[in-house]
N, C-alpha and C positions, 0 to 999 in steps of 0.2 A: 493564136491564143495567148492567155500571159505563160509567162514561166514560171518556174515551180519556186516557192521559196527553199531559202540556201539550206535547212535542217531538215526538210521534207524528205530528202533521200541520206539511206543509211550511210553514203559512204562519206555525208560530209560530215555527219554527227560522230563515227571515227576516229577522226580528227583530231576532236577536240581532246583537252586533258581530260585522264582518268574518271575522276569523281563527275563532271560535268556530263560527260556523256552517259556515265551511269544514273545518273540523274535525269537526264533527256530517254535514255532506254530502260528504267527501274526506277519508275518517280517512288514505288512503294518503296524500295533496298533502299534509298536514301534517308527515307524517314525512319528505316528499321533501326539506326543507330541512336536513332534520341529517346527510344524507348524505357521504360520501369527495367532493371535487371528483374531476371524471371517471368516477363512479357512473350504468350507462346508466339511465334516467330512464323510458326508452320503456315500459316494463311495468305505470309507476304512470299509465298515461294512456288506456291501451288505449280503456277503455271511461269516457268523460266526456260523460255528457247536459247540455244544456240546461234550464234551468230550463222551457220548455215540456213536455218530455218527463217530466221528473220530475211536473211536476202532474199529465199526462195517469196514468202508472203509477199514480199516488196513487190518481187516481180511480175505478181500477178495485181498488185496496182497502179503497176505501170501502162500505157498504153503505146501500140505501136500496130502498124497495120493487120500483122495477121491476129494480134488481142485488142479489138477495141472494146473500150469502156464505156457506155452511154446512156444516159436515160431513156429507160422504155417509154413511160404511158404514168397516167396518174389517174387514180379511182376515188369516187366517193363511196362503192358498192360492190360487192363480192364481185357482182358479173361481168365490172368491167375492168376484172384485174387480169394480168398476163397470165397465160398457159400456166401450171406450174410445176415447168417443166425440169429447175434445174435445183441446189440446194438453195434456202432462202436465210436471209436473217434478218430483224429489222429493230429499228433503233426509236424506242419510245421515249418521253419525259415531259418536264412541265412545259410551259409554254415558258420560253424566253431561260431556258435551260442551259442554249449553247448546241440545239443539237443538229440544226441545218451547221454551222460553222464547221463542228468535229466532223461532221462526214467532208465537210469540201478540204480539211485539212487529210481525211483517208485519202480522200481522190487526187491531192495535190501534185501528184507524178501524171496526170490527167489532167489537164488543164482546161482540155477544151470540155470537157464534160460542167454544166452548167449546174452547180445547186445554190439556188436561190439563197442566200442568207439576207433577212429581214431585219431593218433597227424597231418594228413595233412587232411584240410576243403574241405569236399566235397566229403567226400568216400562214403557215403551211394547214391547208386545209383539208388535205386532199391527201390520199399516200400515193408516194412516191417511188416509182419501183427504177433503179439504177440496174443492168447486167454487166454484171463483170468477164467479157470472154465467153470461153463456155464453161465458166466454172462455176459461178454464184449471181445470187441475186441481191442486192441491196435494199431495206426499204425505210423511207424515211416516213415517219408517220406524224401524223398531225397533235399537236401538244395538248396535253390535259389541265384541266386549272382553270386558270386567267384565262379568258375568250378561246377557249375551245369550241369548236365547229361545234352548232346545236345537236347532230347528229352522232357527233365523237365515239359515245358507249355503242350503241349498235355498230357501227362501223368497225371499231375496233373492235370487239367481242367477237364478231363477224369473221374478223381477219384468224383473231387469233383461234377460234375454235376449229374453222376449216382448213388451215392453210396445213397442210400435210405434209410440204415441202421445207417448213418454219426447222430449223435448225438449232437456232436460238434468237432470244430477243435480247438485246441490251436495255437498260430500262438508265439512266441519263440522271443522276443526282448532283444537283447545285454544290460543287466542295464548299462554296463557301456558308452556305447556311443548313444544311445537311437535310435530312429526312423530314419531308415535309408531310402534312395530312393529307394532301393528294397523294404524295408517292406510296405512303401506308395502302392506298387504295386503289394504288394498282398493282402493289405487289400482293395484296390478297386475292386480286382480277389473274393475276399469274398464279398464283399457288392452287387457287379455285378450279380453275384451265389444267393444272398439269403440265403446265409449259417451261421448260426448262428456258433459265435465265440467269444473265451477269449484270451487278451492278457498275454502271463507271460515273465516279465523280469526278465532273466536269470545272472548268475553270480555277486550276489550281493554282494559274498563278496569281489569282486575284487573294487568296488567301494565306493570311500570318503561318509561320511555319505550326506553332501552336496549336493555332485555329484547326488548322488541316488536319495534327494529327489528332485531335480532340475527335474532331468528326469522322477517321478514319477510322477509330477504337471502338467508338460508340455505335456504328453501322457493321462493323465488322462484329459487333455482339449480338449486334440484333438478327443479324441474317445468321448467326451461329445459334442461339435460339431458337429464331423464329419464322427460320424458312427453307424450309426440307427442298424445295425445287429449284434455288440459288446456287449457283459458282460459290465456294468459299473466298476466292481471292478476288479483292476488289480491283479493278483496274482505274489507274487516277490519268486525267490528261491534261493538256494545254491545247486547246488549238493554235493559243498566239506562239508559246513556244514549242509545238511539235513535243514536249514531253509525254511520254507514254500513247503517241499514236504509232511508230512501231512495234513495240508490242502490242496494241489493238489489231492492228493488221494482221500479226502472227495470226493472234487468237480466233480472229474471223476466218482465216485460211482453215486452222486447224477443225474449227466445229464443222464447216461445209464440205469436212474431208478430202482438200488440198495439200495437206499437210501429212502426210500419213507416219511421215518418221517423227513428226515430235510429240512428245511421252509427257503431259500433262501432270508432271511432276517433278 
């Protein structure tokens, strides 16, 4: 299989000088310093693991024989989704979002594990159920928007009303052009549901430091307003550079209750 890129595991990102790797493991601390004095602070902290906790997450996306990691099965309909037998999470957003990319970057200690990422928005048609060991379920679901599967709302309404197992969902916002009229309308589709969920914006290093914290103030207001069944703290990534997929990883451990020691606070 290939090998893992060099920041993909914690112990290379270590490494690096201070600020850089705080940067690669707290894409938000970073941007907390270029803030308004008087800016509340509390939202970019929510959730800060320990570096134990973060190894422990890693390791369960590592693969090795007695943990392998592999994609199950892929559905266009309730009945022909896996058992659901273990805890589930699963990763929505627009189409051409970044969000096949950000899961093959979760799985990158996994290599042989196969997620398709596509150069035309919209290929994933079908959701995707990845199992991690026996600890979690992953699911990659098909993008809303631009050329969304005709079937998209029942399938996914479908998912998200029955799936029991559902832990949380990640819902996948573009860092660089922020909150779009689709995403409004699927996080009313979540708020509607009851279904607890985190926002992460994605592709951060394509945008101006500016840009980024613009759109990180103005979403982190909105979900402080205007959305009772949302995480307070936003989680930001890179797939290119591995920023803030260590802590996703955490966070995914900790909601599928892998993580039992770390204190969401």
């Amino acid at each position: 299989g290939r090998g893992s890129p060099p920041l993909a595991a914690l112990s290379h990102v270590l490494r690096l000088e201070r600020s850089r790797r705080t940067g690669i493991v707290f894409p938000l601390q970073k941007l907390e310093r270029y803030l308004a004095p008087g800016t509340d602070t509390a939202p970019f902290r929510l959730f800060q693991p320990g570096l134990t906790a973060l190894q422990r997450a890693e390791a369960l996306f590592r693969s090795d024989r007695g943990h392998p990691i592999d994609y199950v099965s892929s559905a266009v309909r309730m009945d022909h989704t896996p058992p659901p037998a273990l805890p589930e999470v699963c990763f929505i957003g627009r189409s051409n979002v970044g969000k096949s990319s950000l899961i093959r970057a979760l799985f990158s200690l996994a290599p042989e594990v196969e997620v398709r990422v596509s150069k035309t928005p919209g290929h994933t048609k079908k959701m995707n159920f990845f199992k991690v060991g026996k600890y979690f379920t992953l699911v990659d679901m098909p993008g809303y928007g631009y050329r969304a599967p005709q079937d998209f709302v029942e399938m996914v309404e479908a998912y998200l009303q029955e799936r029991h197992n559902l832990k949380r969902t990640f819902l996948l916002v573009d860092g660089v052009v922020g909150l779009q009229k689709t995403d409004h309308i699927a996080v009313e589709m979540l708020e509607e549901f009851g279904i607890p969920y985190v926002m992460v914006l994605t592709k951060i290093d394509r945008a101006s430091r500016g840009l980024l914290l613009k759109n990180v103030l103005e979403i982190q207001e909105f979900v402080k307003e205007s959305t009772p069944g949302c995480f307070p703290q936003l989680f930001l990534v890179s797939a290119v550079e591995f920023s803030g997929v260590h802590l996703l990883r955490c966070f995914v451990a900790h909601v599928t209750g892998n993580l039992p020691t770390v204190e969401a606070s």
